[in-house]
N, C-alpha and C positions, 0 to 999 in steps of 0.2 A: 728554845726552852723558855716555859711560864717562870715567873718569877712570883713567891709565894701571894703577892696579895693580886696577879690578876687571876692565879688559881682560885681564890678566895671568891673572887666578881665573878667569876665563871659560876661557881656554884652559885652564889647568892643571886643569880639573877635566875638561873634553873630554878629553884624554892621558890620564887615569885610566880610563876604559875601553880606551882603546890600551893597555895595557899588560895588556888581556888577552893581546894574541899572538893568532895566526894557527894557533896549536896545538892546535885542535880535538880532541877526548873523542872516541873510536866509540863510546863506551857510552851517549850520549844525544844528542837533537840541536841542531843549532848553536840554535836557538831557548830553546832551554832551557837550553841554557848560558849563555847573553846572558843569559836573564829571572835566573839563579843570580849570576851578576857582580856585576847592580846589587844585587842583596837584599845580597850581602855588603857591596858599598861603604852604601848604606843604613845598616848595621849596623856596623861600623868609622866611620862617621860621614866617608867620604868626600864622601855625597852627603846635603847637610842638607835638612831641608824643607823644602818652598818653590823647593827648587832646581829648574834646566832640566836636562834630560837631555840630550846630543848628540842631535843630529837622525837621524832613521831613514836620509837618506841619507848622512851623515856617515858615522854606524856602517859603513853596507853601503861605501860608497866604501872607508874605510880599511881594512876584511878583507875584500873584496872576495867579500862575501855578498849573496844577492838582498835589495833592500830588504825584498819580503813576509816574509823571515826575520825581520828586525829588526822588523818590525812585528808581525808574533806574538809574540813575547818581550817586548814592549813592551806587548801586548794582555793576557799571562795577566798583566803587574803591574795591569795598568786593572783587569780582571777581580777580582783578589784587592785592590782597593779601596787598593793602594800609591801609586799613580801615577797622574796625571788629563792629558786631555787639554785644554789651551786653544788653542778653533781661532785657528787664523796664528800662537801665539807655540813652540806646543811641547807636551813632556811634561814634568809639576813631579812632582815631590816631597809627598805629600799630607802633612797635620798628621798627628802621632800616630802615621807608618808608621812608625820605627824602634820605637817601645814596641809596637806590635801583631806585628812580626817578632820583636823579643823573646819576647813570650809564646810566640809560635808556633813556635818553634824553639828553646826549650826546654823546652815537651811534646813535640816529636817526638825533640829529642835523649834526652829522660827517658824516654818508650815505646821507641824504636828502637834506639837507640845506647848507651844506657845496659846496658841490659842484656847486650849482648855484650861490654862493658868488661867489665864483671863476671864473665861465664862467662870471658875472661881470663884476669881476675885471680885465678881459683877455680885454673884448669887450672894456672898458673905455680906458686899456693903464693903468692900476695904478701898481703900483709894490710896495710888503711890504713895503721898505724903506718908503715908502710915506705912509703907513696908520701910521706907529709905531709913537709914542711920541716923538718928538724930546728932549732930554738930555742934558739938562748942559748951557741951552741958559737962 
């Protein structure tokens, strides 16, 4: 038997994908936008490991998307080894996915994104000095 405040975090962490919104990207699809949600909450440490994911009809019930959606997005995290299926109780949280999204998302930020900050920062005329903190003032 739960004890009322981890009924509480049961809910409260369910509402944290709610609060994606119903405001769907045309630049990708809702599947991939779900599978991008949780990576994020993963990584902000919304969803710790070990943790249950809302359920595939929860998710679809609440934005009112075909289950098969949510369950593809929930599939490329099984697939990329974040998130495991245990039959009857759900989707968890596997060990070690927040340090492996880590790495992995910043070598893609350091090959991808980094480099167009840079060509930026080149075309502006801005130099470190000027992005860094200034100290002691």
């Amino acid at each position: 038997m739960y004890c009322s405040s981890e009924v509480e975090r049961k809910k409260m962490k369910k509402s944290h994908l709610m609060e994606l919104g119903t405001e769907w990207n045309d630049s990708q699809p809702i599947y991939r936008q779900l599978r991008d949600f949780v990576v994020t909450m993963i990584l902000d440490g919304s969803l710790a490991e070990g943790e249950v994911l809302p359920s595939v009809r929860h998710v679809a019930a609440e934005f009112r998307v075909n289950p098969l959606t949510v369950l593809k997005g929930y599939n490329e995290l099984v697939a990329e080894g974040l998130i495991e299926s245990r039959r009857g109780r759900g989707m968890f949280v596997k060990p070690a996915a927040r340090q492996r999204l880590l790495a992995s998302e910043r070598e893609r930020f350091l090959s991808e994104e980094w480099p167009r900050v840079v060509d930026t920062l080149h075309r502006l005329g801005l130099s470190a000095k000027e992005l860094l903190p200034k100290t002691g003032e």
